[in-house]
ZAMARGU-4260 file (C-alpha; in steps of 0.2 Angstrom, whole numbers, plus 5000, padded with zeros to 4 digits):
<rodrens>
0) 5000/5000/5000 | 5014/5012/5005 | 5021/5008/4984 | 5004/5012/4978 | 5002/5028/4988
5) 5019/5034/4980 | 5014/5031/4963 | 4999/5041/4966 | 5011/5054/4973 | 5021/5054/4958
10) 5005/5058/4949 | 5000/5070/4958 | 5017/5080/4956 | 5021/5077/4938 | 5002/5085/4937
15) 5005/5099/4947 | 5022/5104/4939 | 5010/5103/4924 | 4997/5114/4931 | 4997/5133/4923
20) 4981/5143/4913 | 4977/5134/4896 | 4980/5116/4901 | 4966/5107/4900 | 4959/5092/4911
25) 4962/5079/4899 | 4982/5084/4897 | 4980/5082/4916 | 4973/5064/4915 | 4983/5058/4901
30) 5000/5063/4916 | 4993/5055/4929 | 4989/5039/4917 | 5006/5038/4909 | 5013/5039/4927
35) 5002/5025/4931 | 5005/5016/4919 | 5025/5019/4919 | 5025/5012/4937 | 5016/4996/4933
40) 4999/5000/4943 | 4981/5003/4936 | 4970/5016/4938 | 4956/5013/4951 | 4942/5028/4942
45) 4942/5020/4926 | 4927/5011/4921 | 4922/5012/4939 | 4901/5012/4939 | 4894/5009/4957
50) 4875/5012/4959 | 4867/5021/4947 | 4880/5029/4940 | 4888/5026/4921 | 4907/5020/4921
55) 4917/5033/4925 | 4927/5038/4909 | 4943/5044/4915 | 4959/5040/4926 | 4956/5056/4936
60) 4944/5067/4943 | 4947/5085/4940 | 4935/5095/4947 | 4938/5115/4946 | 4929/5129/4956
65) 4912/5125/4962 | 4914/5109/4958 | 4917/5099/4974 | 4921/5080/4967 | 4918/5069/4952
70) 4923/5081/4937 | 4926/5075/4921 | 4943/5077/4911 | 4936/5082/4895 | 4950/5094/4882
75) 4939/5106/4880 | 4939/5112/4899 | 4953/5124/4901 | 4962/5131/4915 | 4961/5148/4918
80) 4970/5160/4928 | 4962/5162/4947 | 4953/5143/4945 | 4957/5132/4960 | 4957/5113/4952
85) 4953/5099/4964 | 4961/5083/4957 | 4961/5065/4964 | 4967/5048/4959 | 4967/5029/4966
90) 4979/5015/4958 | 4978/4997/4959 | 4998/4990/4963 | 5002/4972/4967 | 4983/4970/4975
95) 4983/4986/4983 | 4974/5001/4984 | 4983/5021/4986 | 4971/5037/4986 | 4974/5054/4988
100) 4967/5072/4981 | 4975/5089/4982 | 4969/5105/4976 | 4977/5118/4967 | 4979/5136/4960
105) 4979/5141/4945 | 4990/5155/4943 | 4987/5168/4955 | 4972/5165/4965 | 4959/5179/4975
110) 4963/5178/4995 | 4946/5170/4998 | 4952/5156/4988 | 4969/5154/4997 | 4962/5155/5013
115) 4949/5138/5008 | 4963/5129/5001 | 4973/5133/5018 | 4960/5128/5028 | 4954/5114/5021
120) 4973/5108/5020 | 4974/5111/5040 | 4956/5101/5040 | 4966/5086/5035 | 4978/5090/5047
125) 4969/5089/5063 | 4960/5073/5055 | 4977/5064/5052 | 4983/5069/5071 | 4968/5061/5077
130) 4971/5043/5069 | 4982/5034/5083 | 4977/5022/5098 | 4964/5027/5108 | 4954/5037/5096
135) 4939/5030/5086 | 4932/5037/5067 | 4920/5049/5075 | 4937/5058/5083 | 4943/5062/5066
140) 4926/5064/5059 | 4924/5079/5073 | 4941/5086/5071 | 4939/5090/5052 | 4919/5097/5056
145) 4928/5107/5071 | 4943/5115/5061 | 4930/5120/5048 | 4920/5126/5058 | 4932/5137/5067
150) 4937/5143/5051 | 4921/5150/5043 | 4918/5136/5033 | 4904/5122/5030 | 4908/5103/5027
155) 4902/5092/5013 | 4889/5078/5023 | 4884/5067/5010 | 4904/5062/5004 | 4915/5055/5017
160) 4933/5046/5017 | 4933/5028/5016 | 4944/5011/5021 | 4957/5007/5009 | 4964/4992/5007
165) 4963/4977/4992 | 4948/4988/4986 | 4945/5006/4983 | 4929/5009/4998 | 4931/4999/5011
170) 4923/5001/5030 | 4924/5010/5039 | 4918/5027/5031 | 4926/5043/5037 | 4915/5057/5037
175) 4921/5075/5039 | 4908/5079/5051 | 4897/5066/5063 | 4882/5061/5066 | 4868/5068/5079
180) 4857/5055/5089 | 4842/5062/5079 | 4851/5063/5060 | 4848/5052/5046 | 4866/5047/5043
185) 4871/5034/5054 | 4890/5029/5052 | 4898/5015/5063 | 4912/5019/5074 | 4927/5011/5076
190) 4940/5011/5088 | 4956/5013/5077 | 4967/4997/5079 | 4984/4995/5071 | 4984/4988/5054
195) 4968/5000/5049 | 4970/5009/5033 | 4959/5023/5027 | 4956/5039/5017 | 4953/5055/5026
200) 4945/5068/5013 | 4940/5083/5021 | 4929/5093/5009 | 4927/5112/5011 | 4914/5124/5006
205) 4915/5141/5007 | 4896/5144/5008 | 4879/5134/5011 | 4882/5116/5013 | 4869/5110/5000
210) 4875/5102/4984 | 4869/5097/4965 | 4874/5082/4955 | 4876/5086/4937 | 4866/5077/4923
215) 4885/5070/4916 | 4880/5057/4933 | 4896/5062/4941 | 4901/5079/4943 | 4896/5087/4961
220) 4893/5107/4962 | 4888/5119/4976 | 4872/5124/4974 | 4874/5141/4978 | 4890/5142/4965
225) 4901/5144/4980 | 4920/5139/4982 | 4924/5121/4986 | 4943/5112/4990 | 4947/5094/4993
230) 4963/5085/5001 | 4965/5069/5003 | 4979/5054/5008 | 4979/5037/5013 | 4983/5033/5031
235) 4988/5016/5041 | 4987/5017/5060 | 5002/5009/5067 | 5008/5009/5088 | 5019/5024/5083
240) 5005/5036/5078 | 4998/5041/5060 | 5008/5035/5044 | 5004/5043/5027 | 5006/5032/5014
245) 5003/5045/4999 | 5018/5055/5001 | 5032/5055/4988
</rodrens>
């Protein structure tokens, strides 16, 4: 797992590096494919159709703005100067499963949009120090809704982290916020045990909370068009605290 997390760190750089206004999303996809691919792993999004959704078309999600997850490469989409650009990817290596999303500027970006990026990255954080003995899910849950909060921003409710392992989603799911006695999402919680792999996603939003799936059957947006930022690793729980597999 800690192989497959680098490759998707590789990915991730060689498609930042790339990152400037004009590029489009599909230049960004086909990167992250060839570094896949030139490291011997598979890419986890494509083809992937769970539910009701079509196969997804793509070996990343690039997702820019208002858009919180799920966006399409496509070479007509374009970066322009001031976008933020979330972009995540998952590989298959050897059996195993690496995850982890960033988000980006595009050239110089407003204040507004630094600050989300920097809070949303300082979400992730406070999640990741939570992972270690002791602790359950809804502890990392609370300490991404809790930095948000303090921040000034609201959290995405109806997406949430996951276990990773031989499969993409595996239990337990990792919320960035939990549950009330009286809500309709009922997670599980865990006590976190060594061995435990998972994805923390924090997803920010820097207005209302409420969100739109787009008739492509993927793409996520804010319904009230406002600014959204998403970071994501892959982290196993060991006796010596948090370890992030996704790093380079």
């Amino acid at each position: 797992m800690r192989e497959a997390g680098r490759i998707v760190a590789r990915a991730h750089e060689a498609m930042r590096q790339a990152i400037e206004p004009g590029v489009s999303t599909k230049q960004l996809d086909t990167i992250a494919s060839t570094v896949l691919r030139d490291h011997g792993a598979e890419p986890c999004f494509l083809g992937y159709a769970p539910g009701e959704h079509p196969p997804f078309p793509a070996t990343i999600t690039a997702s820019i703005n208002q858009e919180l997850v799920h966006g399409i490469p496509s070479p007509a989409r374009r970066l322009r100067e001031g976008d933020i650009i979330g972009i995540d990817v998952a590989c298959f290596y050897q059996g195993y499963v690496g995850d982890a999303a960033f988000t980006h500027p595009v050239g110089e970006i407003s204040r507004s949009a630094q600050r989300l990026l920097s809070a949303t990255k300082t979400a992730l954080d406070a999640a990741i120090a939570q992972s270690v003995l002791g602790k359950r899910i809804s502890d990392v849950a609370k300490a991404t809704a809790k930095t948000a909060g303090r921040l000034g921003y609201s959290v995405a409710r109806e997406y949430t982290g996951h276990g990773v392992g031989a499969a993409m989603h595996e239990e337990p799911q990792v919320p960035n916020w939990w549950h009330s006695r009286n809500s309709r999402f009922k997670w599980q919680d865990y006590d976190l045990q060594v061995g435990m792999t998972y994805a923390i996603e924090p997803m920010l939003i820097a207005g209302r909370s409420d969100l739109v799936e787009l008739d492509d059957g993927w793409t996520v947006v804010t319904k009230d068009g406002s600014l959204t930022a998403h970071f994501e690793h892959t982290v196993a729980i060991t006796e010596d605290g948090p370890l992030i597999l996704t790093l380079l």
